[in-house]
N, C-alpha and C positions, 0 to 999 in steps of 0.2 A: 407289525403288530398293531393291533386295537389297544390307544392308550386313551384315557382319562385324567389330565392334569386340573387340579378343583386349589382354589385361593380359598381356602375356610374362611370363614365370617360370620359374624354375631347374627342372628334374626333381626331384621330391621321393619319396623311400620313405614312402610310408604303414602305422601299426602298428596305431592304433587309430582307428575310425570315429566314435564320438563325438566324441572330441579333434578329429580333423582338419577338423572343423565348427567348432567354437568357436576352435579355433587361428587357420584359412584361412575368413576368412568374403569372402561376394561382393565381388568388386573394385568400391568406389565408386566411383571414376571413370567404368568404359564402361558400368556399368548406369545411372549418371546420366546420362550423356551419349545412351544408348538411348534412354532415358523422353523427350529432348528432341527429338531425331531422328522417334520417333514421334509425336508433333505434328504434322509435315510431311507424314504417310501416308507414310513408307519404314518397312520392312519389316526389322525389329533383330534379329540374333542375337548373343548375347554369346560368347565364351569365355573363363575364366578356371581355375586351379587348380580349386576349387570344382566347377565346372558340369564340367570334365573328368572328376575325382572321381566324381561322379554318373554323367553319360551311358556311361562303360567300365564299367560294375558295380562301382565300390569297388574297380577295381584298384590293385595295392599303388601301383607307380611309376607315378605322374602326368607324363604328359609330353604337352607340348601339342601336337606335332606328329604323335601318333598319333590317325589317324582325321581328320587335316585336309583330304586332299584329298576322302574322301569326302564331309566336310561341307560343304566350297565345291560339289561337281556339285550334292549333293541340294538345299541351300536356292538353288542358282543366283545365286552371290555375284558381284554387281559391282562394289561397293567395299568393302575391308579399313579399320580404322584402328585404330590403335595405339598406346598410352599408354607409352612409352618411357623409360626409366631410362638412364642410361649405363652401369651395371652389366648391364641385360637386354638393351641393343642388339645383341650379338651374336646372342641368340635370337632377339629380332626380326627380323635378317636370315634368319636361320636359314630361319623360318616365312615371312619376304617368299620365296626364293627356291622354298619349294614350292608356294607362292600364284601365281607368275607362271608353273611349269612349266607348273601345269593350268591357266590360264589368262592368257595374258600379256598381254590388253586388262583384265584385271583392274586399277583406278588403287589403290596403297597409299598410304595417308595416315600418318605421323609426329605424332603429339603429345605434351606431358608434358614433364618434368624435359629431357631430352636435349636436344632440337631446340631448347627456348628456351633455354638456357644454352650452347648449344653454335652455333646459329643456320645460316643458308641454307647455311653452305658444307658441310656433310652430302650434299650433292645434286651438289657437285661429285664426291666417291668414291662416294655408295653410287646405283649406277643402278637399281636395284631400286625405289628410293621416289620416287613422283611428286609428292606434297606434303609441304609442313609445316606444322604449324600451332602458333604461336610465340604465350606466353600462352596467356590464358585462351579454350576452346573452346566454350561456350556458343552463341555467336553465330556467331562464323566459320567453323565444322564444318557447321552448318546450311544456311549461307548457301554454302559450297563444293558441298556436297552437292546442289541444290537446283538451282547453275549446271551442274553435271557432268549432270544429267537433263536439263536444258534445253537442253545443248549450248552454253552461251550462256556463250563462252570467254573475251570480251571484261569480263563481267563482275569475271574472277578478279580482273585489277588491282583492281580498286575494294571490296577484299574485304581487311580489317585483318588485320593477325598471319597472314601468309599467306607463304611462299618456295614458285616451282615452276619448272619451266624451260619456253620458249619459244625456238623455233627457236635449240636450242645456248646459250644465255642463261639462267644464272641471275636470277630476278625476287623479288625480297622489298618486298612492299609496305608501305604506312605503317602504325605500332606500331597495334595495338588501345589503344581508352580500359580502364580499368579497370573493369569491372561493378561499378556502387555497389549494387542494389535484387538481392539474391539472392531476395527473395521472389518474383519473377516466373515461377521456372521450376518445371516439374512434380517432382513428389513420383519418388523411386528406385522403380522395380517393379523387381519379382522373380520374376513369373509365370515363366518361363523353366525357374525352376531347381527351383520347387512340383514339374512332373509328373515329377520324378528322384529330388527329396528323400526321406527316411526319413518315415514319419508325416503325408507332403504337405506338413509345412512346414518354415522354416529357424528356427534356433536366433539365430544373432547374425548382428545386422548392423553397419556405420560410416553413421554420419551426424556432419556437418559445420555448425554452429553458426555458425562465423567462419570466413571465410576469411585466412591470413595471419598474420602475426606483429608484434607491437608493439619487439621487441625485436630487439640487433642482435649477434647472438653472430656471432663473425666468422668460423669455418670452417662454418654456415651457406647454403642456397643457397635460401632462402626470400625473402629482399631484394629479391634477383635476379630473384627468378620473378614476382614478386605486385608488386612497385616500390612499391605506393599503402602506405598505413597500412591496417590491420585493418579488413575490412569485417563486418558484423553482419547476422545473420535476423532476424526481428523473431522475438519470442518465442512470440507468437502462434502464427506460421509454423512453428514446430519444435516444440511440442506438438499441431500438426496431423500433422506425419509422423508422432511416434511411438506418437501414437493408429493412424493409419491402417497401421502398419505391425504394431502389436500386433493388430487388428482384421483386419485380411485378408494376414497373411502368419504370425500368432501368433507375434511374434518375443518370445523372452524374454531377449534379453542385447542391449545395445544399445552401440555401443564409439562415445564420443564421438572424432572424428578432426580434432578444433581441436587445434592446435599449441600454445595455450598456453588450457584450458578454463575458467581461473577468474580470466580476464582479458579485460575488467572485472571484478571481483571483486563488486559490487554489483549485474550484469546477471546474471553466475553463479547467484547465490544467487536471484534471480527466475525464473529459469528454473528450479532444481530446487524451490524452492516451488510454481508453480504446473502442476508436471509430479505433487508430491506432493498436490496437491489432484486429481486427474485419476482420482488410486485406482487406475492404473496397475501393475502387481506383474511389474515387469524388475529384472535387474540390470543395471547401469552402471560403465562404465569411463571412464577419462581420464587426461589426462597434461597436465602443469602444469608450475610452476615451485615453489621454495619460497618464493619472495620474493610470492606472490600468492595465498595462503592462509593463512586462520585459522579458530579454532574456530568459527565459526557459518556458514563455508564447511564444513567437514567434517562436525555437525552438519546441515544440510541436505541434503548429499550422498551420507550414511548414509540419512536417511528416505525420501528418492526411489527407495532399490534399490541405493545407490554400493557397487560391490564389489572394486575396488581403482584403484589411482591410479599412474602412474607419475610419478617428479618425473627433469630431465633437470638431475643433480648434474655429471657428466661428470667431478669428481677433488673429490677428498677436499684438494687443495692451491690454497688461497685465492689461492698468487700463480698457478698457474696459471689456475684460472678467472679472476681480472685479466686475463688476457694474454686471454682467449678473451674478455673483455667482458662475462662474469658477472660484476658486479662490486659485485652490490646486497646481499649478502647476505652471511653468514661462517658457519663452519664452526657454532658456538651455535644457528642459524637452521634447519639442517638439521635438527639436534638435537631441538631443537623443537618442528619442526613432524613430526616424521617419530617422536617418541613419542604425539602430539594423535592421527594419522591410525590408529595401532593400537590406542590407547586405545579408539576410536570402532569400534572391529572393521573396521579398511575393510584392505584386504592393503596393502601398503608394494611398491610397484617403483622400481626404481633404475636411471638409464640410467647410464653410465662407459663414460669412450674413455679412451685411450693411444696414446701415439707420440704428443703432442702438440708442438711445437717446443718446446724447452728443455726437454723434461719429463727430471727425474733420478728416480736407484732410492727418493730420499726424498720425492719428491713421491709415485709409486708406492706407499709407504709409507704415507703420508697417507691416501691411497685406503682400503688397506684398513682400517687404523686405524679411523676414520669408519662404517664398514659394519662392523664388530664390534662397533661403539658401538650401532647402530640397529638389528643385524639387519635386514634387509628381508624378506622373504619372496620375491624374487625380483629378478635384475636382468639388465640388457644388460651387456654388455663388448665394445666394439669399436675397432676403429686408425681413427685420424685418416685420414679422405677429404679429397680436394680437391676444390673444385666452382668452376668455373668463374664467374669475378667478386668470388668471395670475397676475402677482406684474405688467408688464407690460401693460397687462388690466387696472389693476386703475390709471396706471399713461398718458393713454391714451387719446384723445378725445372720444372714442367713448362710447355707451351704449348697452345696452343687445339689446335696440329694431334696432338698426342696422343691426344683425345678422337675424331679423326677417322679414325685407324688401327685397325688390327685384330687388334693383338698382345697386348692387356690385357683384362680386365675391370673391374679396380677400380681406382682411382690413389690407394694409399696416399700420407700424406704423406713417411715414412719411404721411403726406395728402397731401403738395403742389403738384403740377401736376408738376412745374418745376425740383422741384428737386426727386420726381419720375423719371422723365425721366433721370436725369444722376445718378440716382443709376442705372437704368435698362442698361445704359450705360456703366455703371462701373461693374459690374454684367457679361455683354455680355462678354466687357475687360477680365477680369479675368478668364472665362472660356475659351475663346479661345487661352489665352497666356498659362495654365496651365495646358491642358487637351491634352491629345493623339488620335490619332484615334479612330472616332464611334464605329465602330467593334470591338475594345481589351474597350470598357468601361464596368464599373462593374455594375450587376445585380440591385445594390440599386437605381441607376442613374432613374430609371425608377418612382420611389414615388417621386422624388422632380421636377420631373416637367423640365420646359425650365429654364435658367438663371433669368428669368423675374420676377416667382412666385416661392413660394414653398405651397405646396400641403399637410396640415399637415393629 
């Protein structure tokens, strides 16, 4: 089949052409998801910011929906699918709705953050999407895919992490297992976006070591998504991609996109030893915790290419990171480890949210205090999200059917509009006081969005 998988995304002003590569590199998801898809013999086109960027000539304002209908007649698209955010589901609809104009036997598939946290009843308001696919898509994107060519309708039941409708009836079939063996599926391509790129190749890319999170910060919606404990590549496995990817795509920045990269701490440090024996010359990026690094972690993460590190502090106030379930570590720790990492030349990022429940002007305080002590070289500043299942979820205003209307984009945890505006305020504050030139900012800057939101 002729599929279309599209990573929806805000409309963005672009300034400069090199930046907006390293900044927005290809969406891991639906080029993963591509590479697997093509196994089957269907026939993948991606779109993403990136590959937008590209195919218009390095037009300033990226917008995905320019130029889509012509791209559905030309590749002759008959199924879309899409990696959904609850933040991007209104563009999503957006882009469903000019999907079905020019074609409305076209079938739209839902996957990602959204649909699983949010689940079947999506289908009940938005008639535009014919599937969901709930978890991990691997297996059940393929296996949907594969029944829709065949016709063979009967099948869909029998098909995990799946909701679609049948005669008027919503149908959500039984959960998918967790994928334990990640090494089984094919290597990210990139060809797509080679015959557009500057020089024929791309500069950075995300690859994915572990899936998941060991830990259980409670606003959070990682638990949710993934349910099992942390799953692992062998190590093997991931110095085959980024030979393969340095070798036929000449990538020189590679942004590790594991949620917590130096956990295990003793797999970590295996993996950048024997990626430093490979003679390999990228830079590398990652984001960690502080409770999960030491010197012979940063040390080996320097000689591999490691060229800056984000740690996810989220407040400079110990009784609040208690309340959020950070709870392993103290304010000394950050100190620490966050003098070791620039001793080492590696750049220092810093993730911090606000609006947290109970948070006061002295915990606020704290914050900055702490980041005057360390300097960073860069940080995030963003307002407490809710995400649906979180501890933060139930102690919330809101309900499931909020995520299923169409009047929001983001659900801070804060409601009043007043004091919304001076956390956006304080947020602004904080990034402009703590952050270095646009141009040296680090690759992950680009998933959380402006100061304003964060974009889970």
């Amino acid at each position: 089949m002729n599929i279309l998988l599209i990573h929806p995304d805000f409309r963005r002003n672009i300034e400069i052409r090199d930046y907006w590569e390293g900044f927005n590199p290809p969406s891991l998801v639906v080029n993963y998801l591509a590479s697997i898809l093509k196994q089957y013999n269907h026939r993948v086109v991606v779109l993403d910011s990136l590959f937008q960027f590209f195919r218009t000539g390095f037009k300033r304002e990226v917008d995905l929906s320019d130029g889509l209908e012509d791209m559905i007649k030309e590749e002759k698209i008959e199924v879309v699918g899409m990696s959904v955010t609850s933040p991007s589901r209104l563009i999503a609809l957006n882009l469903a709705s000019v999907i079905k104009r020019v074609n409305p036997q076209i079938k739209i598939i839902w996957g990602g953050p959204h649909p699983t946290l949010v689940g079947e009843r999506i289908l009940e308001y938005e008639p535009l999407i014919d599937f969901l696919i709930l978890g991990e898509g691997e297996d059940n994107l393929p296996d949907l895919v594969n029944a829709l060519e065949e016709r063979d309708f009967k099948r869909l039941e029998k098909i995990g992490g799946l909701a679609f409708r049948r005669n008027g009836e919503i149908i959500r079939t039984h959960d998918n297992l967790s994928i334990q063996d990640l090494d089984i599926y094919p290597f990210t391509v990139y060809d797509q976006y080679i015959k557009f790129a500057p020089q024929k190749s791309l500069t950075t890319v995300s690859i994915t070591t572990v899936r998941g999170c060991p830990f259980y910060c409670n606003y959070c919606g990682s638990k949710v998504i993934y349910k099992s404990k942390s799953r692992m590549r062998s190590i093997e496995n991931v110095i085959q991609e980024i030979k393969y990817l340095a070798e036929e795509h000449k990538i020189k920045r590679i942004l590790f996109n594991d949620e917590t990269f130096s956990f295990p701490l003793d797999r970590a440090k295996a993996l950048l030893r024997a990626l430093s024996g490979e003679n390999i010359h990228l830079e590398l990026e990652c984001q960690t915790r502080f409770d999960v690094v030491d010197n012979e972690f940063l040390k080996c993460f320097k000689q591999a290419g490691g060229r800056s590190i984000f740690f996810g502090m989220e407040s400079g106030s110990e009784r609040i990171r208690e309340l959020m379930g950070k709870i392993s570590y103290i304010n000394n720790k950050v100190v620490e480890i966050s003098q070791l990492v620039k001793k080492h030349g590696i750049r220092l990022g810093i993730h911090t949210m606000f609006g947290y429940p109970t948070e006061t002007p002295e915990d606020i305080r704290k914050t900055e205090e702490i980041l005057e002590k360390v300097k960073p070289h860069e940080i995030t500043a963003h307002i407490t999200h809710v995400h649906p299942g979180t501890k933060v979820y139930k102690n919330s205003e809101y309900t499931i059917e909020d995520w299923l209307k169409r009047d929001r984009d983001f659900f801070p945890y804060e409601t009043s509009a007043r004091k919304l505006r001076e956390l956006r305020r304080i947020c602004n504050y904080f990034e402009q006081r703590f952050t270095s030139k646009r141009t040296e900012r680090s690759g992950f800057l680009r998933d959380f969005g402006s100061a304003i939101e964060v974009v889970y």
